[in-house]
C-alpha positions in Angstrom: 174.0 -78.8 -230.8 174.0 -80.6 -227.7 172.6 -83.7 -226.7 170.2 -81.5 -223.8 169.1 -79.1 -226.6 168.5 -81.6 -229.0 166.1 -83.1 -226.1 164.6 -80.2 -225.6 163.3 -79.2 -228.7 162.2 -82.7 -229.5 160.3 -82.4 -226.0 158.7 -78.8 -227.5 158.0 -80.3 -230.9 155.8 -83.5 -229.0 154.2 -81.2 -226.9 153.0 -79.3 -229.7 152.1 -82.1 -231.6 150.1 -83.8 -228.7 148.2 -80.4 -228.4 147.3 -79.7 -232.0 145.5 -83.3 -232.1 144.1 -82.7 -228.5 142.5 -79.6 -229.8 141.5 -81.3 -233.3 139.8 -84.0 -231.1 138.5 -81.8 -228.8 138.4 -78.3 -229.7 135.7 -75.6 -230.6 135.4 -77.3 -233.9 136.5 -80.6 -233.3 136.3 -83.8 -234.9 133.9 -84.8 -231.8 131.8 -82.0 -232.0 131.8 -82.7 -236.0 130.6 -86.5 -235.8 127.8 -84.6 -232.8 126.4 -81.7 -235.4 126.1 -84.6 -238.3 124.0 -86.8 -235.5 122.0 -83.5 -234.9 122.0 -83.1 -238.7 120.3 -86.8 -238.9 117.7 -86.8 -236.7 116.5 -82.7 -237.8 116.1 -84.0 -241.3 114.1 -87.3 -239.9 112.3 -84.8 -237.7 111.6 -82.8 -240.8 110.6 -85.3 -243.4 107.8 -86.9 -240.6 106.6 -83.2 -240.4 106.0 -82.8 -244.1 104.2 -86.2 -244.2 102.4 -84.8 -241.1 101.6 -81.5 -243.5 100.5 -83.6 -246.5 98.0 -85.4 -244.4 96.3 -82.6 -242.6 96.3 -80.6 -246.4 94.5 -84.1 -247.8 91.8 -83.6 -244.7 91.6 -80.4 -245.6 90.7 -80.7 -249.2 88.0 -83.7 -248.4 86.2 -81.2 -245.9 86.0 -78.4 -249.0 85.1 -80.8 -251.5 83.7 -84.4 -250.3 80.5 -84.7 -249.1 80.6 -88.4 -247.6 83.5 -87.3 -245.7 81.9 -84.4 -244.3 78.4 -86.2 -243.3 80.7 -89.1 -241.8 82.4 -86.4 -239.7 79.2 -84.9 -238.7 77.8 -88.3 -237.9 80.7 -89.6 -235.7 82.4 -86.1 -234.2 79.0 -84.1 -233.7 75.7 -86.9 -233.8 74.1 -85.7 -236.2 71.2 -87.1 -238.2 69.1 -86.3 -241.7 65.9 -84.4 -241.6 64.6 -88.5 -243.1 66.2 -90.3 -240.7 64.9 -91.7 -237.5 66.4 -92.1 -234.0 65.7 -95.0 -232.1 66.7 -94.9 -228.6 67.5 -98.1 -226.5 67.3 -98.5 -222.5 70.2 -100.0 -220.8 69.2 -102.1 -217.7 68.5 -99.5 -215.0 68.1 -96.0 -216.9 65.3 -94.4 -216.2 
């Protein structure tokens, strides 16, 4: 072979290197858009643990209001003012209410 082909076709075989890692880098699938879908990965499964915690909590609320009566009458007390049949309300005049 001559010195020109021999150019050549190590030209060709560089080229074709250089654009297998471009698209490896770069590609549909990537090494980029790999490290990107295991960030995406990281943050659904934070995203997914806080919204179990989230769950448990409102399932513990949920269970107090069918079975605790304190927490019920403090909800009914604080959310809703309400008072026992026994109990007494005493209101108290701000300066200037009629």
């Amino acid at each position: 072979m001559k010195l020109k082909e021999k150019k050549i076709i190590q030209g060709l075989i560089i080229f074709s290197i250089l654009i297998v890692v471009f698209l490896s880098l770069f590609g549909d699938k990537g090494l980029l858009q790999l490290i990107e879908l295991q960030k995406q990965e990281t943050r659904l499964i934070r995203e997914i643990e806080e919204l179990k915690q989230e769950r448990e909590e409102w399932v513990n609320k949920i269970e107090s209001l069918k079975t605790n009566r304190t927490y019920i009458e403090t909800i009914a007390r604080e959310k809703l003012g309400m008072v026992r049949n026994d109990e007494k309300i005493i209101r108290l005049k701000k300066d200037g209410d009629p």
